[in-house]
N, C-alpha and C positions, 0 to 999 in steps of 0.2 A: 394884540401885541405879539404871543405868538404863531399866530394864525399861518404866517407865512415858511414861517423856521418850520413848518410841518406839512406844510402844502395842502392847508386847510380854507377852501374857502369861507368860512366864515368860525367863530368861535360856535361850537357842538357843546358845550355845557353853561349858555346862560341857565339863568334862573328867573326865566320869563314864558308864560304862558303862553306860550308860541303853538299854534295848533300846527305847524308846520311839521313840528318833531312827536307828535302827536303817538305812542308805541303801542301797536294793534297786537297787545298779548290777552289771553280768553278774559279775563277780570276787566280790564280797561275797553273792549268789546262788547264785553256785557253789560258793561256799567254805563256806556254811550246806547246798546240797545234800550237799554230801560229808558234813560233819558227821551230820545225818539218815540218810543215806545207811547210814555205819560202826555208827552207834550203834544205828537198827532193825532190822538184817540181823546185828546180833550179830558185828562181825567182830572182836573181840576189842581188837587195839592200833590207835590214829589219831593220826597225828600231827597238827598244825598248825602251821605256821612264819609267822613273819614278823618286820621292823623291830620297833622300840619304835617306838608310838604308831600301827600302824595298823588297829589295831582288833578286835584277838584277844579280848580280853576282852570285850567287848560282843555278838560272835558267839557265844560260850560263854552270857553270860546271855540272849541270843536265843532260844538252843535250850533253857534250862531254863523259858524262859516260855515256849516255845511249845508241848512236847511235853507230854502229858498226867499221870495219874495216875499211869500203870502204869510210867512212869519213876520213880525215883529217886535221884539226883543228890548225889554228894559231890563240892563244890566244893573242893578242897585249892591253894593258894598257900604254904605256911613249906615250900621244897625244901630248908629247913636241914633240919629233921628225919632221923633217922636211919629207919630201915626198922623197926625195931620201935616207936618213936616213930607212924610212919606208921600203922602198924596200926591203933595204940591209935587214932587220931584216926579213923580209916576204920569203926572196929568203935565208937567213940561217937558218930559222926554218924548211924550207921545202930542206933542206940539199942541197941546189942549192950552188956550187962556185963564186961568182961572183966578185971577188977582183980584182981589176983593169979595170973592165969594165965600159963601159959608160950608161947612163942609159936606151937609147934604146937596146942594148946590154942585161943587165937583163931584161928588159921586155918582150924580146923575149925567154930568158933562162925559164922567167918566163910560157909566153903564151908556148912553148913544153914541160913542165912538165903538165899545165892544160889540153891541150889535151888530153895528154900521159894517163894523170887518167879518163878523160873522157871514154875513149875507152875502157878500161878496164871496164868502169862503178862507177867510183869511183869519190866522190867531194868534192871540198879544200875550205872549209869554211874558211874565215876572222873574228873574232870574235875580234869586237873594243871595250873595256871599257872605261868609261869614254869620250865617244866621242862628249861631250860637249866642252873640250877643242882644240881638232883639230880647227886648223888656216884654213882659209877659202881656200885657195893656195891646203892642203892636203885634204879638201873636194873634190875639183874641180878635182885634179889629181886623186881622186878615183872615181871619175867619168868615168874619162877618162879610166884606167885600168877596169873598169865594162864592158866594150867596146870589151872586151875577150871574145870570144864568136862563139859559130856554127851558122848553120841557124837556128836551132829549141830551141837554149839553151844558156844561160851562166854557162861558166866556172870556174866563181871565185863567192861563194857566201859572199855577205861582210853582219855584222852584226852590226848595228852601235847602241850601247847600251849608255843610261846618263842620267844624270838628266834635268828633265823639260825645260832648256838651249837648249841643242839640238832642241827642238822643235822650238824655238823663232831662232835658228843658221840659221836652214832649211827651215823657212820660209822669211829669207832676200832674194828679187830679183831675188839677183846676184847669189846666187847658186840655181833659181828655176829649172833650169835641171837637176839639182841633187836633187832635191824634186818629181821631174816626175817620176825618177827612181825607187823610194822609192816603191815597187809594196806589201809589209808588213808589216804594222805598229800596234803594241799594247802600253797601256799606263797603266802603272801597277799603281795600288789606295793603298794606306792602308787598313789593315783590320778594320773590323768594330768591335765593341764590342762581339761581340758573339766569332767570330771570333779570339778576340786577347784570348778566354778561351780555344776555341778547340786548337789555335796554343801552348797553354804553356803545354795543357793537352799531347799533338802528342810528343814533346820533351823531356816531362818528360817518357814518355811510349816508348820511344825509350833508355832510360836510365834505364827503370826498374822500375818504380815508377809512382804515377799516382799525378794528381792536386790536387782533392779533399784530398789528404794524407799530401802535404807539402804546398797547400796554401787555406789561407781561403777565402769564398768567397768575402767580402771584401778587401782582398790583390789583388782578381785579377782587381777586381773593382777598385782601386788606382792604375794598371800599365795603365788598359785602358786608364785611364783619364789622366797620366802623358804622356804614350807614345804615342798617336794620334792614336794608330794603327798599329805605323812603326815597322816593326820586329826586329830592330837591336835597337832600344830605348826597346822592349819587356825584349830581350834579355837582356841588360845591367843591367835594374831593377831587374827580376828575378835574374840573378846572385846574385848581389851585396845585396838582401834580402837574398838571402841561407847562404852567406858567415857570414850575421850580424845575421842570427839564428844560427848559429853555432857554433859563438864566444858568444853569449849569452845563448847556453847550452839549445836551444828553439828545439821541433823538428818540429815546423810548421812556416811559414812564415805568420805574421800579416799583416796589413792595417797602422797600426805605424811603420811598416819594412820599406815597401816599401816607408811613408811618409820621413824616412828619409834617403834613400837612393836618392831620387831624390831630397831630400834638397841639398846633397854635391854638 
């Protein structure tokens, strides 16, 4: 809507895991190296933590654009599902038949596909969102499938990404063998103030336009301090400032923009 009133080609603060806008500052760098890191060295389980909204998901679709062929990638998000539920979706993404079998039955369909890629040289990442909500039952069973494996390697690399939850899930007891396993873990922070300027400056300059042109330095200094840092609160204020300078015929975003866009 305003994209054109600004001479933007496209709108710079959805709230979509766009690996496009993807902000290569040292945490979100380190936190894709580690990523890379776990998943081409075969280390079996990787955790990833962080807030809601600072930018887990988008690191995850990062690394399935960026790695190549010989990956292949099951993106799973429903942590309703139960473990054998999980299967079936595990073993239909990766084009496996498995209707009417039992579940040792896929698991084994499963374990000679994992081979099968191995040999060739190829590995099938598990990429789990939200895996704070996994029930402790489908933690334990991905334990046990983690279990896939040569003498020198695992076959399935699982990704278990959530909010700060996970971390409190994975330190109960009762799944501390599924915390052994965990051989990659990163914990992504929000950004800091300086930070939340280079990330609106990087967004806008992937749309064509720079900071300094549509907000003043004071606006940026009222997202910092409204959004903590968090990239998807960034996001949200910027937007909904461009859209209330637009409707108000403004062509820079204020410090009273953004004070009332996070009044609503």
């Amino acid at each position: 809507m305003y994209t054109e009133h600004f001479g933007l080609r496209e709108a710079p603060f959805r709230a979509t895991p766009d690996p496009r806008f993807f902000y290569r500052n040292p945490r979100y760098r380190e936190a894709y190296a580690t990523l890379l890191y776990g998943v081409l060295k075969r280390k079996g389980f990787i955790a990833l933590t962080g807030e809601v909204g600072t930018g887990k998901t988008t690191l995850l679709r990062r690394l399935m654009e960026q790695l190549g062929p010989s990956v292949r990638f099951v993106f799973f998000y429903n942590t309703t599902l139960t473990f054998d539920e999980t299967i079936e979706f595990i073993c239909g993404e990766l084009g496996l038949a498995v209707d009417g079998l039992s579940r040792v039955q896929r698991l084994q369909r499963l374990n000679d596909l994992l081979m099968a890629e191995a040999r060739r040289g190829g590995t099938v990442v598990l990429l789990i969102d939200e895996a704070q909500n996994l029930g402790p039952d489908v933690l334990e069973n991905l334990r046990l499938i983690s279990n896939l494996e040569t003498s020198t390697e695992k076959l399935l690399q699982i990704v278990l990404v959530g909010q700060p939850e996970l971390d409190a899930k994975l330190a109960d007891p009762a799944l501390r063998q599924l915390a052994q396993r965990i051989a990659v873990r990163y914990r992504l922070e929000p950004l800091s103030d300086d930070e939340v300027e280079a990330f609106i400056d990087h967004r806008l300059r992937q749309c064509g336009r720079t900071r300094q042109a549509l907000f003043s330095a004071n606006a940026i200094r009222r997202v910092s301090a409204y959004s903590n840092g968090v990239p998807r609160l960034v996001n949200i204020l910027c937007d909904g400032a461009l859209l209330a300078a637009y409707g108000a015929g403004m062509s820079r975003v204020t410090g009273g923009m953004i004070d009332a866009v996070a009044a609503c």
